[in-house]
N, C-alpha and C positions, 0 to 999 in steps of 0.2 A: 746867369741870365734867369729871371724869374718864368716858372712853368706858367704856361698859358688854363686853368681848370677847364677850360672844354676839351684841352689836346689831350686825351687820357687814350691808353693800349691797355689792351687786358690780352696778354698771350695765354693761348694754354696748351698745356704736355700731360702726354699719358701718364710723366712720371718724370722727379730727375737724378736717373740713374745716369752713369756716367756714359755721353755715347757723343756724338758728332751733330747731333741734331738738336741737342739740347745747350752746348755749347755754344749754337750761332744764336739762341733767346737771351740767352744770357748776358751776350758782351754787344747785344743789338741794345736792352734794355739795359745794358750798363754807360752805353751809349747815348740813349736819350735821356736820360730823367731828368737832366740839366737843363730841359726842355719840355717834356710831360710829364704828365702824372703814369707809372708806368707800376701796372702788377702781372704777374704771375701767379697763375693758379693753377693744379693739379689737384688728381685724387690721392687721397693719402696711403699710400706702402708703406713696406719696409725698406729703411737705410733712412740715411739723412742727407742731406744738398751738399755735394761736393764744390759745386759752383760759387764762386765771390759773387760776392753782391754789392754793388754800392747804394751807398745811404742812401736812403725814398724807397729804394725799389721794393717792392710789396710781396714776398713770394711767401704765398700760403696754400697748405694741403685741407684740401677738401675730404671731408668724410669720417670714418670707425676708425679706430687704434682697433690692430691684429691682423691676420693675414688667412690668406685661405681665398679662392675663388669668391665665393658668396660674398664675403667682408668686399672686396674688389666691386666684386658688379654693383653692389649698393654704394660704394665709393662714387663710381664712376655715375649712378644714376643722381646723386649728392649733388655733382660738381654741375650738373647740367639745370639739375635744381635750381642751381643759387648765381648761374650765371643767366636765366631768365630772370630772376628776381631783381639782377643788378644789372640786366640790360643796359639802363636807360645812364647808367655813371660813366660809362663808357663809348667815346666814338669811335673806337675800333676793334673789335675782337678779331686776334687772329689765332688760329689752331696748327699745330703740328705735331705730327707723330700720327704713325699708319692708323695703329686701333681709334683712333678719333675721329676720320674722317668720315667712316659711316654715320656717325651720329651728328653731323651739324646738320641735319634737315631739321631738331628738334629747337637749335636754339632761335627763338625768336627773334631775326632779325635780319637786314638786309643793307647790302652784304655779311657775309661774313666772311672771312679769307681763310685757306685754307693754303699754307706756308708747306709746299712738297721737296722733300730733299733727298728722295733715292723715288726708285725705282718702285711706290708702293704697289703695284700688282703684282711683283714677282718674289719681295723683298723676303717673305717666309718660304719661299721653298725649299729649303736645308730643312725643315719643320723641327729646327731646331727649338721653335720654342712654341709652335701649335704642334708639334709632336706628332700629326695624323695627316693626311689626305683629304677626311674629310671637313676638319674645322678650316683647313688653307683652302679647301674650295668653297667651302660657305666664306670665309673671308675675302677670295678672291669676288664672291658673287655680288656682297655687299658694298663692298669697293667697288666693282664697275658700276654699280646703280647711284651710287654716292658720285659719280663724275657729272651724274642729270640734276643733280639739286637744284633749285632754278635760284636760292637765297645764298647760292657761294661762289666767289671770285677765286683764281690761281694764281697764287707767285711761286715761284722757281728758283732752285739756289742754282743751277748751273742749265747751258744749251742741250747738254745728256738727257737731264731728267726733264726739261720740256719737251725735247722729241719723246721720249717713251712714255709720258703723259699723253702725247696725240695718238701716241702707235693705240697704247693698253683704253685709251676711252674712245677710239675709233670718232673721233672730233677734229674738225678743223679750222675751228672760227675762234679758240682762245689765243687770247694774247701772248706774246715773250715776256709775262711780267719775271723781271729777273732782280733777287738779293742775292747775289755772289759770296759769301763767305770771306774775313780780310784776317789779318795776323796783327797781333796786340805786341807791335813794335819796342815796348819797354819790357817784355818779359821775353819775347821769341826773338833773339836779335843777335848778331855777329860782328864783332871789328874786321878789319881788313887783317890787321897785324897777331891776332887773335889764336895762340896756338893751342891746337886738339891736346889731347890726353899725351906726356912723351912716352918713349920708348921706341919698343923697333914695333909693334904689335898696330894692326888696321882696326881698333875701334867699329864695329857695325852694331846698332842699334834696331831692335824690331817691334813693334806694337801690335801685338798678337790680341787676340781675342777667342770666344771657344764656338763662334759659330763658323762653320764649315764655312758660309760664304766669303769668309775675311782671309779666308787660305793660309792659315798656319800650317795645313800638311803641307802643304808646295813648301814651305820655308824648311820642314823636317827635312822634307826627301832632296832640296838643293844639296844642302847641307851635306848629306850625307854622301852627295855627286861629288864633292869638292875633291881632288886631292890631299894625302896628309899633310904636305910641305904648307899647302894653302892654309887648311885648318889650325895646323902652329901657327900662322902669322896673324890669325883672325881671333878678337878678344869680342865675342855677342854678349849684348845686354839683351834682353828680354822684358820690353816693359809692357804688364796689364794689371790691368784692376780684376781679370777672373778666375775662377776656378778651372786650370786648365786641368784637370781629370779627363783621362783619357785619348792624350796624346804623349806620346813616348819623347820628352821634350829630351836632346840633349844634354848628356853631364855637363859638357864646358859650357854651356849658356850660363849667366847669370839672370837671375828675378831680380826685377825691380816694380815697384808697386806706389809711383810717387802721389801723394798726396794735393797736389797742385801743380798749375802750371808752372810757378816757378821751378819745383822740383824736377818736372819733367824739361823744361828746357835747360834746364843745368843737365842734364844727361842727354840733350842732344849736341850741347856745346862740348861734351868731352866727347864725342863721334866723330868719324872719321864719315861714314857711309849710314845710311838710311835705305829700308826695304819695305817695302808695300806689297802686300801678296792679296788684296782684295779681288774678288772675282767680280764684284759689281760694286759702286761706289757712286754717290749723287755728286761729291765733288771731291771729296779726298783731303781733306785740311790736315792733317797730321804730315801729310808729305809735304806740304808746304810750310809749316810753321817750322817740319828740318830741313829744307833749305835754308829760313830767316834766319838758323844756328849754321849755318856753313856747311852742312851735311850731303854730302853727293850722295842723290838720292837714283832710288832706281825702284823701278814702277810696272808694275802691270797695269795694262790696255783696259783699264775699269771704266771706262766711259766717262765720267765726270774729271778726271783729271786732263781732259784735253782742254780745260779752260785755259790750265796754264804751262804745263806740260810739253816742251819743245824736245822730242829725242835725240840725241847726240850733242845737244845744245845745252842746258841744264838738268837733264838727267838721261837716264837708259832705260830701255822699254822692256816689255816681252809677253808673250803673248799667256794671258792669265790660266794658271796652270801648268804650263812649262818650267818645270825645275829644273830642266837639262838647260833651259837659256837662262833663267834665274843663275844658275851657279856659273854658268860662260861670264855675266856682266859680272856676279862677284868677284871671279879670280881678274878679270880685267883691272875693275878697280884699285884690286890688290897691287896688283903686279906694278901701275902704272900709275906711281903716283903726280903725272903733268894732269893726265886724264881726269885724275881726281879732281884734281886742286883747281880743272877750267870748266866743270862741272861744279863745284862748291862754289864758283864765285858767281858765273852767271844765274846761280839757284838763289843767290842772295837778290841780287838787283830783279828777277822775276818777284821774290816776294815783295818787293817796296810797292808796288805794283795792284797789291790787292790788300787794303786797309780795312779797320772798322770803319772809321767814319767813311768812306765809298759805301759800304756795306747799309749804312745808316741814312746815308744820300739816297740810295736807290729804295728803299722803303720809302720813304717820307715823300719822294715823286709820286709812288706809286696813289699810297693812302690821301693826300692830300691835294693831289692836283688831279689823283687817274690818269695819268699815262703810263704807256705801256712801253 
């Protein structure tokens, strides 16, 4: 279908490093281009765009080649540059990712939307990556002020992070505008007849990361709950894209480190079991995309996964932080494989359930008619 040049989207991200929030811009604007004129734009870092792209889509880094704070803030001062300058080419700018949301009082323009997918006033407190007390509470201070901008509109990827948007901006008058996150049914997908990995061994798959919030210790210290009889029957993949230094991983885990989505769904199609050990999550797509792979998944209470999330139904719960219940659903899943197998299937038809194009419907309501 030929793009319409007034329907034009300019997203933009802090960055695109590999993460869940950079993912839903991705296959939202891989989604429409068939449709609009669609760019992406960030400040320019280090790495390079893990993300596919389809042909049109525009994704350009803003700023210096090199690294180091200073290169950064002028980066980021660049991008804000050149998207007042380009204003007027675009009918929608939308923004995501936490470090950005302070700064849209600067772009000239009204609306601007500002795309929330976790929890951003609490989302650094690991200070994993502000490192201190006092840059998270200057961040936290600026984030609350950044909820009064009078030129920015909220949408929300799950009912979680719209509640603790009202809790954290003490407001009650924003809308439920809701873009739900969906699963790209040609790469995340399962047959019915479709068999796991063989042998006698339970397959469990884990998507670790090295910030404390994501709870990789809980998955150590399950682990380590497990009985030996159970740990012989249990074969852990271990997939991240980081540097986990600094946690005592496991000799029998395996790393894996796949390069795209296809690769990582071939590693959830040879799983048996799926584990989520997130302490806070805006919605949780990775658990869901291994359900689409057949995977009986089991989940902690992170709040965004009650989109889809049904306990005993297609998967098992427990309360974030708990290894001693962590490792109880493990050895269940082990032990019983009907359990498994009526957990893997209703984990399938929950994801048919939540698509891109739903994902790309409820935008398009939002932006072009304004309903909520």
């Amino acid at each position: 279908m030929k793009r319409n040049p007034q329907n034009s989207i300019l997203f933009l991200l802090p960055s695109v490093k590999i993460g869940g929030g950079n993912r839903v811009v991705f296959e939202l604007a891989n989604g429409l281009i068939e449709k609009y004129r669609i760019a992406i734009w960030y400040p320019r870092g280090p790495g390079e765009c893990y993300y596919r792209t389809a042909p049109g889509v525009q994704v350009r880094a803003i700023g210096l080649f090199g690294g180091g704070l200073i290169i950064r803030a002028i980066n980021i001062l660049l991008l804000f540059f050149f998207i007042n300058l380009s204003a007027s080419r675009f009918k929608h700018i939308i923004s995501t990712g936490q470090m950005l949301g302070p700064l849209l009082l600067f772009i000239r323009r009204d609306p601007v939307y500002n795309f929330i997918q976790a929890d951003d006033f609490q989302i650094f407190s690991d200070l994993a990556l502000l490192r201190n007390n006092f840059f998270y509470g200057l961040y936290k201070i600026l984030t609350f002020l950044s909820y009064r901008y009078p030129n920015v509109c909220y949408i929300f990827n799950s009912r979680h992070t719209y509640r603790r948007f009202l809790f954290n901006s003490k407001r009650d008058c924003i809308p439920p505008a809701l873009v739900r996150p969906g699963v790209n049914p040609s790469v995340f997908n399962h047959s019915p007849g479709q068999n796991k990995t063989p042998g006698d061994k339970v397959h469990l798959v884990y998507l670790a990361r090295f910030h404390p919030i994501k709870g990789l210790q809980t998955m150590i210290t399950a682990f380590r709950h497990l009985p030996e009889n159970i740990r012989q029957q249990l074969s852990v993949t271990i997939v991240t894209p980081d540097n986990l230094i600094g946690y005592d991983i496991p000799r029998e885990w395996q790393l894996e480190s796949p390069r795209n989505d296809t690769a990582l769904a071939g590693i959830y199609n040879c799983s048996d079991v799926f584990v989520s050990t997130s302490l806070s999550e805006g919605f949780g797509l990775p658990a869901l995309e291994a359900m689409a792979c057949g995977c009986a998944v089991i989940l902690s209470e992170n709040g965004g996964c009650s989109e889809y999330a049904r306990p005993g139904h297609n998967c098992l719960t427990y309360r974030p932080g708990d290894s001693r219940s962590l490792a109880k659903h493990i050895m269940r899943l082990v032990n019983d494989r009907n359990i498994r197998k009526h957990i893997s299937a209703q984990g399938v038809i929950t994801s048919k359930y939540f698509l891109w194009l739903h994902s790309q419907g409820e935008l398009l309501r939002i932006l072009n008619d304004g309903t909520f």
